[in-house]
N, C-alpha and C positions, 0 to 999 in steps of 0.2 A: 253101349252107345254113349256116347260123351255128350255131355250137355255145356250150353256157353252161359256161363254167367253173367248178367248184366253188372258193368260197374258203374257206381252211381261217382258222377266227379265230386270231388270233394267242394271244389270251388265253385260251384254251380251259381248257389245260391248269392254269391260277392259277385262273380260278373254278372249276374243279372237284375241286383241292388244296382250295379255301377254302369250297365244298361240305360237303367230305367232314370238314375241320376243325369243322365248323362244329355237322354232326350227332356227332361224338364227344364233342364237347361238350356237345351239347344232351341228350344219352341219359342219364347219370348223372344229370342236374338233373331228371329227368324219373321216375329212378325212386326218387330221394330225396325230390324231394316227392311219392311214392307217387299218381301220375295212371295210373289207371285209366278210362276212359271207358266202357270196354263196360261196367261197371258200370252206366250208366244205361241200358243195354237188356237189362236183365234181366227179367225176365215179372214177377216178384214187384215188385223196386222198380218198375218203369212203373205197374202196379194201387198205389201207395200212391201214386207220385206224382199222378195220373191223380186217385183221389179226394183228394186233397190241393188239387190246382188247379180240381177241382167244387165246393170249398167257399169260392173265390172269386163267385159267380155267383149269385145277382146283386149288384151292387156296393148298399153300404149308404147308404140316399136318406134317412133318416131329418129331420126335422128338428134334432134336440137333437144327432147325433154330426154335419152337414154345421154348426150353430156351434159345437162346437169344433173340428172340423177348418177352419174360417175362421180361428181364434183360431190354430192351430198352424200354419196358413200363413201367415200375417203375421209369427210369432215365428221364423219360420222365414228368412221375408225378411230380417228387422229384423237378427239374427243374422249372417247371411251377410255382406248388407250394410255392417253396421257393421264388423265382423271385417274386411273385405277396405281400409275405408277408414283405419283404423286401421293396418292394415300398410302402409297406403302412407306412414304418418308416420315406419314405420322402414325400408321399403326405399328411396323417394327418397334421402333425405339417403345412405346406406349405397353406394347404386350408384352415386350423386355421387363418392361417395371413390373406391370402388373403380376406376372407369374410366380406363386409360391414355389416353383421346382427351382429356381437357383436364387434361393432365399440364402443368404450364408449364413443368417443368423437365427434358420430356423437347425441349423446342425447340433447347435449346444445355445445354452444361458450366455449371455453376452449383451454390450450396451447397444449393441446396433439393434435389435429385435424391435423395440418400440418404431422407432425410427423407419425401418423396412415396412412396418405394419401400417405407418401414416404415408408414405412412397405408394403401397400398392394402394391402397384406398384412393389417394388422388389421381393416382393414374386411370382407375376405373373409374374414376367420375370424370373424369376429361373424357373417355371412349361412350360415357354413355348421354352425355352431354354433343357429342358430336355427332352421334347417330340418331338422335332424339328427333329429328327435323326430318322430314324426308326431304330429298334431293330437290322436288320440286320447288319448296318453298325457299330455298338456298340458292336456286337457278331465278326465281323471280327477285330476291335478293339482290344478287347480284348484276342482273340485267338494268336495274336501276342505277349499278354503280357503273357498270361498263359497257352499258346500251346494248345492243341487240347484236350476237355473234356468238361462236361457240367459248369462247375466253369463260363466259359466265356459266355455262355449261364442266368446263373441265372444273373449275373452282369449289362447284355445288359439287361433284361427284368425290371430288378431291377429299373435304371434309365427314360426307356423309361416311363414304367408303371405307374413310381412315377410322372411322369408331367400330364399321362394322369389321373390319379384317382386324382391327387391334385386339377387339373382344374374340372375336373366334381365336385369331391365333393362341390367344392367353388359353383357352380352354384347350384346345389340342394340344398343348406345349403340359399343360397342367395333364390331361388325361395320357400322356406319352409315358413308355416306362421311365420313370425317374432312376432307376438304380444307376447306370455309367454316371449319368450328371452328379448323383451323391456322394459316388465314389471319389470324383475328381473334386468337386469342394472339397471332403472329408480329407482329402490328400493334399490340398495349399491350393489347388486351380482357382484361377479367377471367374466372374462367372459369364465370362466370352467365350472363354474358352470350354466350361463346361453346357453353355449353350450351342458352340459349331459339334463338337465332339463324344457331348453325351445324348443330348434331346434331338438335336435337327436328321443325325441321322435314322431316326426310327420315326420319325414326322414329317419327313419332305413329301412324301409322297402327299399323303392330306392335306398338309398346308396348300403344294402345287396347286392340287385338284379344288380347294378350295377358293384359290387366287383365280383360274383359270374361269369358274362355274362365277363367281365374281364380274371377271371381265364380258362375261355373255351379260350377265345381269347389267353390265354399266351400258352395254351396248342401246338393251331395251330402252332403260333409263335414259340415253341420250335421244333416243326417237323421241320418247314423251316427253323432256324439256324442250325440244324444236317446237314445241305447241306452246310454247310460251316466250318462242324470241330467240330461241338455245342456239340454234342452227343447226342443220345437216338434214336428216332423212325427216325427221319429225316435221321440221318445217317447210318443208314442201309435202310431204304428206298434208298437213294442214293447208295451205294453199289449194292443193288438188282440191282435197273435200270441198272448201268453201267455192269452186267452182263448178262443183257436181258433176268432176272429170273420174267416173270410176278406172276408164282403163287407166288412166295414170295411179291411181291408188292402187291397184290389182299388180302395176306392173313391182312399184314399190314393194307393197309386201310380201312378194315372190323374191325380190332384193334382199330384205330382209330377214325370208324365213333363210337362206342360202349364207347369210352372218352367222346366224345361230348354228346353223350345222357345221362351219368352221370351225366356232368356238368349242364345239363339242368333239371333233375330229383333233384340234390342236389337243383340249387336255385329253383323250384317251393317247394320244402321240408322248406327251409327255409321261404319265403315267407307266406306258409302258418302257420309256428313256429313265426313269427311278428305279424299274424295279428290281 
């Protein structure tokens, strides 16, 4: 009769150091931002929450508020949209710089190398300098300069988004197989052409999916700058609330969960168009 040997894991003893690290860390972060959870099963808050979320119901079918909540779904789109295409006017070019995969002067010793080395630096501190701010504080910004509409809206998104797609792309672009791209420097190409024809085709797919997953995110983003002026869905979402009109807020975010699932429908559409 065969007997099972217990194995003892070797690594036991490190994940349960990095365990145990992990929650002494996590306990002060936990009680400085003051999270309290059983606060939400208290008898008293659940009865205010409780009629709080009955005065969503029934959602608001109305004629005059479903146009203009047509009106502030579209400004909502247009917003996102344009915001997110605009950032790519500045993360492209940015992530171009930044990426050591079509470095030409990391091929061999050559006078360009310093020079490429202070290029990428500056371009990753522009990318990190421009995402540094979250959107909101870019959308109050600019509401000052351009008063109250989505203009200040796409402009914040514009900015914020172009640092974060310029960083990300440089990292996909950097973690992509390099070999065609090195091939085609080591062989005279320039480095456009070793960017369309070595790196983008084993990257498109990510990049997409990560422009895509991007543009859900700009979407959210543009709800919550309408709480400060932005326009589209945010601001009348805000309106509603400060009227204590739930079904217009219920109808809203049924509006909105229905965006997000576009966005998620377009990039598996596309994803599956790359593959």
């Amino acid at each position: 009769m065969s007997t099972i040997t217990a194995v003892r894991d070797p690594q036991a003893r490190r994940r349960l150091t990095a365990l145990m690290l992990g929650l002494a860390l996590l306990w002060p972060m936990l009680v400085l931002s003051e999270f309290k959870p059983w606060l939400l099963f208290d008898a008293r808050n659940l009865e205010v929450f409780g009629n709080y979320l009955a005065g969503f119901v029934p959602p608001a079918t109305s004629g005059e508020f479903l146009g203009e909540l047509a009106r502030a779904t579209l400004q909502t789109l247009a917003m996102a949209t344009a915001g997110i295409a605009l950032s790519l006017l500045i993360a492209a070019p940015l992530a171009f710089l930044s990426t050591q995969a079509l470095s030409v002067s990391r091929i061999g010793p050559g006078p360009g190398r310093r020079r490429g080395q202070v290029l990428r630096t500056l371009a990753r501190g522009v990318l990190t300098v421009l995402r540094a701010l979250p959107e909101v504080v870019w959308a109050l910004v600019f509401v000052r300069a351009l008063s109250l509409g989505p203009a200040a809206g796409v402009l914040a998104l514009a900015i914020t988004y172009g640092g974060m797609l310029g960083k990300v792309y440089a990292d996909i672009l950097e973690s992509a197989d390099r070999r065609p791209a090195r091939a085609l420097l080591e062989g005279g190409s320039g480095r456009l052409a070793a960017l369309f024809y070595g790196l983008l085709p084993n990257a498109a797919q990510e990049l997409v999916s990560y422009t895509v997953y991007r543009w859900e995110c700009a979407l959210r983003a543009s709800v919550v700058m309408g709480f400060v002026g932005a326009g589209g869905l945010g601001q009348l979402m805000d309106q509603s609330t400060k009227m204590l009109n739930g079904g217009e807020a219920c109808t809203i975010l049924l509006t909105f969960l229905l965006l997000v699932l576009l966005a998620d429908a377009l990039s598996s559409a596309l994803r599956r168009l790359l593959a």
